[in-house]
C-alpha positions in Angstrom: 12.3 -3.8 -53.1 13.6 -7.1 -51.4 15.8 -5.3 -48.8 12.0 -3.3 -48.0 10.3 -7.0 -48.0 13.3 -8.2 -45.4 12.9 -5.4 -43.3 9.1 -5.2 -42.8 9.3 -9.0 -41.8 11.8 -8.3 -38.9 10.1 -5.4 -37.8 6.7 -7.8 -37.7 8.9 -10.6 -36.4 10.5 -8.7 -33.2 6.9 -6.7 -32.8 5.0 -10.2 -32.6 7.8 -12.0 -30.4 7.8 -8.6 -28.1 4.0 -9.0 -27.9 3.4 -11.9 -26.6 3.1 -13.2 -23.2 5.7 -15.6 -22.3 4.5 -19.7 -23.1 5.4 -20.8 -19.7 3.9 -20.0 -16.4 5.1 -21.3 -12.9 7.5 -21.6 -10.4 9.9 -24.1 -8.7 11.3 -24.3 -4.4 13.2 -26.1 -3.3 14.9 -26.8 0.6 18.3 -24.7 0.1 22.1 -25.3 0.7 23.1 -22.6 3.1 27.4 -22.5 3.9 27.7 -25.8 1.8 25.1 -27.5 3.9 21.8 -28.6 3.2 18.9 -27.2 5.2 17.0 -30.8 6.4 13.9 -30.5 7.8 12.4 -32.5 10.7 9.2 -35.0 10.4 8.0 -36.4 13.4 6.3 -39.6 13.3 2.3 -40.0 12.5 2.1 -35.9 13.5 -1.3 -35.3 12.7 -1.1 -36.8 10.0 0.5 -34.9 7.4 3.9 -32.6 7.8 4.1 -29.1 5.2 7.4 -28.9 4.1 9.0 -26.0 4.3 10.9 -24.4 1.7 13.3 -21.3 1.8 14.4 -20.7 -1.9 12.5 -19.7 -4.9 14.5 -20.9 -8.2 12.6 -19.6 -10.2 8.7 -17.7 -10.5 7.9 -16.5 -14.1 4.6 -14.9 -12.8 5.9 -13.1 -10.0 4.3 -13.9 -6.6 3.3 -17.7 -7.1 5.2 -18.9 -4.0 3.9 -17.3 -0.5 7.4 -17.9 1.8 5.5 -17.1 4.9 2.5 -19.7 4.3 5.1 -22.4 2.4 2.6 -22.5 -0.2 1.7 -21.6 -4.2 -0.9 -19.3 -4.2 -2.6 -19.1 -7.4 -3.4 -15.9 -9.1 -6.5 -13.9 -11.3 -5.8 -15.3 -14.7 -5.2 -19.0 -14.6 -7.1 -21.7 -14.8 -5.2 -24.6 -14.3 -2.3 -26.2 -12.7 -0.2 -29.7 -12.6 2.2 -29.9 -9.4 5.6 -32.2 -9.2 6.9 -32.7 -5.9 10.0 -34.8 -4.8 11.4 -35.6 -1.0 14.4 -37.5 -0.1 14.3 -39.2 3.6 16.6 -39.6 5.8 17.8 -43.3 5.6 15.7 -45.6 8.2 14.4 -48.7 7.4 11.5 -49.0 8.8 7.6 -48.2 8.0 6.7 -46.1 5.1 6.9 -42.3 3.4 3.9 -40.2 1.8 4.4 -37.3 0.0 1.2 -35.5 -1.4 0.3 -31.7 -2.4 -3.1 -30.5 -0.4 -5.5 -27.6 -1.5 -7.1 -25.1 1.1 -9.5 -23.1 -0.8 -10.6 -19.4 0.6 -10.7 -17.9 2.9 -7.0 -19.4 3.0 -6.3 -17.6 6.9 -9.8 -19.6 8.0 -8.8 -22.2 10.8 -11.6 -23.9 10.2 -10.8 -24.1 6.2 -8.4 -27.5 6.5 -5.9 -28.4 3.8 -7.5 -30.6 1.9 -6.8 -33.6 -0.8 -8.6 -33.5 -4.4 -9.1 -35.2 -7.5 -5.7 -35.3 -9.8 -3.7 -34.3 -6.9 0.1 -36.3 -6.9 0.3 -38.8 -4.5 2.7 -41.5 -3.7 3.6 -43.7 -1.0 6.2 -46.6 -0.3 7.9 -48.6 2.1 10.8 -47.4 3.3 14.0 -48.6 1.5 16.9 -50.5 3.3 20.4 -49.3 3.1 19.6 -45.8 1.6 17.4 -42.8 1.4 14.1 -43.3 0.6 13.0 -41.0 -2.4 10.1 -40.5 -3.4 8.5 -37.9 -6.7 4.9 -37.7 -8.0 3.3 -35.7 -11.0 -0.3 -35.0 -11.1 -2.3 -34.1 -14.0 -3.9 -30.5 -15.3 -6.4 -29.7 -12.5 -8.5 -26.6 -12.3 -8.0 -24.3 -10.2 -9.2 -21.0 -9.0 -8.1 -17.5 -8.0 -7.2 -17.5 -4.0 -6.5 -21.4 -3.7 -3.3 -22.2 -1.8 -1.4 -25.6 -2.7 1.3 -27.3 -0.2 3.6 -30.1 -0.2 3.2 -32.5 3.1 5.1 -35.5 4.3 4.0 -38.2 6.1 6.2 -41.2 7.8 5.4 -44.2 10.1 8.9 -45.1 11.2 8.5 -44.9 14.8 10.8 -42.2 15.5 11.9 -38.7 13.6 12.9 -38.8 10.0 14.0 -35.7 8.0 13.4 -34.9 4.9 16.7 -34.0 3.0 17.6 -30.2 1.7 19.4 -29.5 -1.4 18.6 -30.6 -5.0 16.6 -33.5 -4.0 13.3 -32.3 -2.3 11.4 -30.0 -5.2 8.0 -28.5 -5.4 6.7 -27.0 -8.9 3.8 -25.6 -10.3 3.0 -25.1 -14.1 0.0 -22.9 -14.8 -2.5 -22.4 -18.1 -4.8 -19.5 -18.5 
């Protein structure tokens, strides 16, 4: 009777785990290493204002589909209905004026020139001076927001140097989205 009791509760235990939907949801980019070197990517200064960074490797997308390669954004899916976003960006070493980094939202119709990226409440900011002698990097971590089916989110750059800066491929410069139904 016990080996009957042991068995029913592994059969319930492996049905239950196999049942349910995984307990995480999102994805993480990042600027890739291509034949050892890092892919950098070129922010002018004061363009317009902000820069999207541009990202060319998904590590990893539990839903499938989160990260749109050609638009450099996450696009969020039926389902969810909110999302926190961490980005991070190393710049190239210059000492002068300061670095932004900052995730925008363009809601739908997302291929709408006239539908602007655009900032919102919770969204991670941060901005400092740049640093002397050494990269300037820089990370933010907003809260939960809501969000809706359709709404793109990118990560943009902004600098004040005076001249070009680049933002720095490899491990440093991040973008990730966590979602909740």
């Amino acid at each position: 009777m016990f080996g009957v009791v042991v068995v029913a509760a592994a059969i319930w235990t492996l049905y239950a785990l196999s049942s349910k939907e995984p307990s995480f949801h999102g994805a993480l980019v990042r600027k890739a290493i291509i034949n050892g070197q890092p892919v950098h990517q070129d922010i002018g200064h004061a363009i317009s204002p902000y820069t999207q960074v541009l990202f060319n490797e998904v590590v990893y997308d539990t839903v499938g589909g989160l990260w749109d390669g050609y638009d450099h954004s996450f696009a969020i899916p039926e389902g969810f209905s909110k999302a926190r976003f961490s980005i991070q960006a190393v710049f190239q070493y210059n000492p002068e004026g300061m670095r932004q980094i900052l995730v925008q939202r363009k809601s739908p119709p997302v291929n709408s020139v006239t539908n602007p990226w655009t900032f919102f409440t919770g969204q991670p900011i941060q901005n400092a001076r740049a640093i002397e002698f050494t990269t300037t990097d820089l990370s933010a971590t907003g809260p939960f927001v809501p969000v809706m089916a359709g709404e793109r989110y990118a990560f943009m750059v902004y600098q004040t140097s005076g001249m070009g800066v680049h933002v720095s491929g490899g491990s440093g410069t991040y973008f990730a989205i966590e979602l909740i139904r």
